[in-house]
KOLROTI-480723 format. One record per atom (N, C-alpha, C): x, y, z; residue in three letters. Coordinates in steps of 0.001 Angstrom, whole numbers, plus 500000, padded with zeros to 6 digits. Atoms other than C-alpha are relative to their C-alpha. Layout:
N
XYZALA
...
***
This chain:
123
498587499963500297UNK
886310840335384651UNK
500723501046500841UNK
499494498872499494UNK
886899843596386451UNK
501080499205501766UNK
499910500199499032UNK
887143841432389602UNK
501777499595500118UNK
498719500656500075UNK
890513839844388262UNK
500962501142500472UNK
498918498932499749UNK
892469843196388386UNK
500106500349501446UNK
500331499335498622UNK
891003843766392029UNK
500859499034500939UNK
499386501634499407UNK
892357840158393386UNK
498730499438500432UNK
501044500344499351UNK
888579839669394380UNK
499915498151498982UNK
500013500974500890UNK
888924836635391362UNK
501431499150499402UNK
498775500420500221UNK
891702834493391046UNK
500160499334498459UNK
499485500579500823UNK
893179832877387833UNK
499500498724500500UNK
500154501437499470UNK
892722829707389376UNK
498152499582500116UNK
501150500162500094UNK
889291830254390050UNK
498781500656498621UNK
500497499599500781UNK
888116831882387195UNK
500227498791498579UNK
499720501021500726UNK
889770828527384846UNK
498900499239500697UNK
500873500780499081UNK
887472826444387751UNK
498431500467499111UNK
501365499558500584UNK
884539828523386411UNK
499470500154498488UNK
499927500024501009UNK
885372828432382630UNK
499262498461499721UNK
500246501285499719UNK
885545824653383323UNK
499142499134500288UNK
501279500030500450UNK
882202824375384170UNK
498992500434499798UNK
501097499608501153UNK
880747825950381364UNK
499034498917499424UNK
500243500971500706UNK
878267823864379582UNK
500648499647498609UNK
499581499800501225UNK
879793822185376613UNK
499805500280498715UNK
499570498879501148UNK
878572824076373959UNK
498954501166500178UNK
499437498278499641UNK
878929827566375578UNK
500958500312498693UNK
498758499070500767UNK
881003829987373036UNK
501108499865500704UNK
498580499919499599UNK
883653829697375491UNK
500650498498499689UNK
499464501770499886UNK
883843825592375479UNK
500350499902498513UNK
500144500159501833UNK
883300825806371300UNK
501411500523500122UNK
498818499082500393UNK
886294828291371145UNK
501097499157499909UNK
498102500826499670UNK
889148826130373032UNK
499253498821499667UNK
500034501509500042UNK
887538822527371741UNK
500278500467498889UNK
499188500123501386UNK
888341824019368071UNK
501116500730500021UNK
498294499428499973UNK
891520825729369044UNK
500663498830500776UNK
499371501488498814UNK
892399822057370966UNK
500534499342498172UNK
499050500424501041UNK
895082820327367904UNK
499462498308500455UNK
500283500811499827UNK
893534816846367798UNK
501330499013500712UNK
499279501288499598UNK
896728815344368923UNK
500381500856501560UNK
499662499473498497UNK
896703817263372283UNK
498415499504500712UNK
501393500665499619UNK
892854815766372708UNK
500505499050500887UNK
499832501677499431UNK
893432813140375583UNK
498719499334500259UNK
500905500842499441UNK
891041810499376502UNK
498727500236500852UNK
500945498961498659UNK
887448811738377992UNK
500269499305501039UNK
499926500218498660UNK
887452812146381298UNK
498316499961500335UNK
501269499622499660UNK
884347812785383598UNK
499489501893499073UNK
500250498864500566UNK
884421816599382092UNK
500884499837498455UNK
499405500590501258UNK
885572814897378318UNK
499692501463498656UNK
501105499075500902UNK
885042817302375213UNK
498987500110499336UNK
501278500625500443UNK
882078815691374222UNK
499297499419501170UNK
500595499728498897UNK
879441815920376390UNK
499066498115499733UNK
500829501217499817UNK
877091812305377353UNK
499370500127498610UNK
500590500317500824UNK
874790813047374656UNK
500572500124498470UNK
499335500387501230UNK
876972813551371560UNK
500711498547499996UNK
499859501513499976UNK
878713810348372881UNK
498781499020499439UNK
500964500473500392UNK
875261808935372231UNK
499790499887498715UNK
500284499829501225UNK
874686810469369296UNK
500330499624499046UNK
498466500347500886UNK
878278809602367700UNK
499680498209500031UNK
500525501631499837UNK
876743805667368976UNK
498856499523498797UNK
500908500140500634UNK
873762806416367284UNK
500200500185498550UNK
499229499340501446UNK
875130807624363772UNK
500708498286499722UNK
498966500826500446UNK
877653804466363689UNK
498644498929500069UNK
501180501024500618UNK
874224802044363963UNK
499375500156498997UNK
500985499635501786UNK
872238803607361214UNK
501112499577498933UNK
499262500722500963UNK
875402803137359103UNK
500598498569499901UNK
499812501455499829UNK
876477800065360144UNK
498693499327499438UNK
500995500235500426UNK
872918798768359786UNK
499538500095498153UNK
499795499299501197UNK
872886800349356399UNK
501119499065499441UNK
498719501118500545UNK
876181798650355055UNK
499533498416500074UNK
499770501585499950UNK
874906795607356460UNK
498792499372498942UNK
501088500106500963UNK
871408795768354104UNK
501050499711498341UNK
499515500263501503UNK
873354796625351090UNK
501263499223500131UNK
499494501165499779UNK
876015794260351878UNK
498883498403499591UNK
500651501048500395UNK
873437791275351883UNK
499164500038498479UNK
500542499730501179UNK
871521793046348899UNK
500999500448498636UNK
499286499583501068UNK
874573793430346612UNK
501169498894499268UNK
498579500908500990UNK
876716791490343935UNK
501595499834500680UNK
498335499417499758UNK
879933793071344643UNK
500151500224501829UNK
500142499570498787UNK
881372793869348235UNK
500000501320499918UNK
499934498136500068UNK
880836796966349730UNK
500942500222501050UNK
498868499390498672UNK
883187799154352087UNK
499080499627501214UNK
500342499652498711UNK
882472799132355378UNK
499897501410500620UNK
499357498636499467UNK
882047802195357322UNK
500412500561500750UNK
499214499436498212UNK
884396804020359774UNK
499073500354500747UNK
501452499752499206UNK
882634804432362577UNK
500544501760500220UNK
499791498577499423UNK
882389808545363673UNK
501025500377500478UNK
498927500093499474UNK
885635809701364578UNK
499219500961502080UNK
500900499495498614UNK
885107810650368437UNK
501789501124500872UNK
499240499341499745UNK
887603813244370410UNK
500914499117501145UNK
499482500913499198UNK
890214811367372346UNK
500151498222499733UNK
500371501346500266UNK
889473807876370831UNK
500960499879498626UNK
499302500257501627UNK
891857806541368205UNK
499052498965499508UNK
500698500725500408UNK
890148804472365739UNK
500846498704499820UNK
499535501599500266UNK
890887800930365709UNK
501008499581498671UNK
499315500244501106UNK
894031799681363824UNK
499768498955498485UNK
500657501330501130UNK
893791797883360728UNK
500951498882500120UNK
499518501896499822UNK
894827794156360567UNK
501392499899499046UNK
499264499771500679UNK
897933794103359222UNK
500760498128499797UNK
499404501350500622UNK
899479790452357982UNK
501080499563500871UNK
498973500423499459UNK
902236788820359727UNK
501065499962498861UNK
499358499301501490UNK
904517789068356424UNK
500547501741500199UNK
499968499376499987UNK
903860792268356595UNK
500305501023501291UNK
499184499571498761UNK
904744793324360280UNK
501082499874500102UNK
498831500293499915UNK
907628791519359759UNK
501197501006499195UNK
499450499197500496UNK
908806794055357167UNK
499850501867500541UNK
499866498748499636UNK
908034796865358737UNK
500594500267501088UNK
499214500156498673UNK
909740795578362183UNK
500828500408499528UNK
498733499899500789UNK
912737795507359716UNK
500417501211499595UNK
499522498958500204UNK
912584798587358211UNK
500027501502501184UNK
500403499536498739UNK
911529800247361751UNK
501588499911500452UNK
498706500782499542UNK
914800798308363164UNK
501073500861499530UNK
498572499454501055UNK
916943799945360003UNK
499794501507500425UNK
500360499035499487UNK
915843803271361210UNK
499546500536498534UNK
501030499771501736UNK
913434803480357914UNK
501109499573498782UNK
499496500297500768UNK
916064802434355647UNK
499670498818499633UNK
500231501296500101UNK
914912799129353805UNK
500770499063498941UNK
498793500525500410UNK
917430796622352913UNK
499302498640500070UNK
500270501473500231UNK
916869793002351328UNK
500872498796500600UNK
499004500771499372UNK
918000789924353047UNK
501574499739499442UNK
498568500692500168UNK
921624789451352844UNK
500643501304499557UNK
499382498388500145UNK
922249793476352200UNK
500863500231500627UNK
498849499987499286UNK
925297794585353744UNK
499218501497500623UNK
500155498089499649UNK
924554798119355741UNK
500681500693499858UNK
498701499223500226UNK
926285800977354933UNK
500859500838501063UNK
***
């Protein structure tokens, strides 16, 4: 660190060298839980989840899947399904929403959230 005050270490290069830390270094841990999930973008080649948690997060969603799908065939009643692992950068798949039901929310979207029955006058 000393080097920074000297100019022998630049800002620029010292982020370069943070950057590749392995990801879970104390320094990578620090800023991936000080990172606000909605500032997470999309992995890249240097993503915050390194190849093998990707794996892992693969591997986790088969055992349960697999799992659901046993007691699914072995059960009376239905069962939930299960979300798959949430992963950093990845939104999870929307749910299915009705045509009916898009249609009312176009509407109240449209009203700027205000929701008004056909033939309502606006105010």
């Amino acid at each position: 660190m000393q080097h920074i005050w000297t100019g022998a270490l630049t800002y620029r290069r010292l982020w370069v060298l943070i950057q590749g830390l392995p990801i879970e270094s104390a320094t990578k841990t620090i800023l991936r839980d000080a990172t606000p999930p909605s500032e997470i973008t999309a992995p890249t080649t240097h993503g915050p989840w390194s190849r093998e948690m990707y794996l892992m997060a693969e591997l986790y969603d088969a055992v349960t899947f697999s799992a659901w799908q046993w007691a699914q065939a072995h059960s009376e009643q239905p069962v939930q399904r299960p979300d798959p692992m949430p992963r950093p950068g990845v939104a999870l798949p929307a749910k299915h929403v009705s045509p009916s039901r898009k249609r009312h929310l176009d509407m109240v979207r449209a009203n700027g959230g205000a929701w008004k029955q056909d033939g309502e006058a606006s105010a």
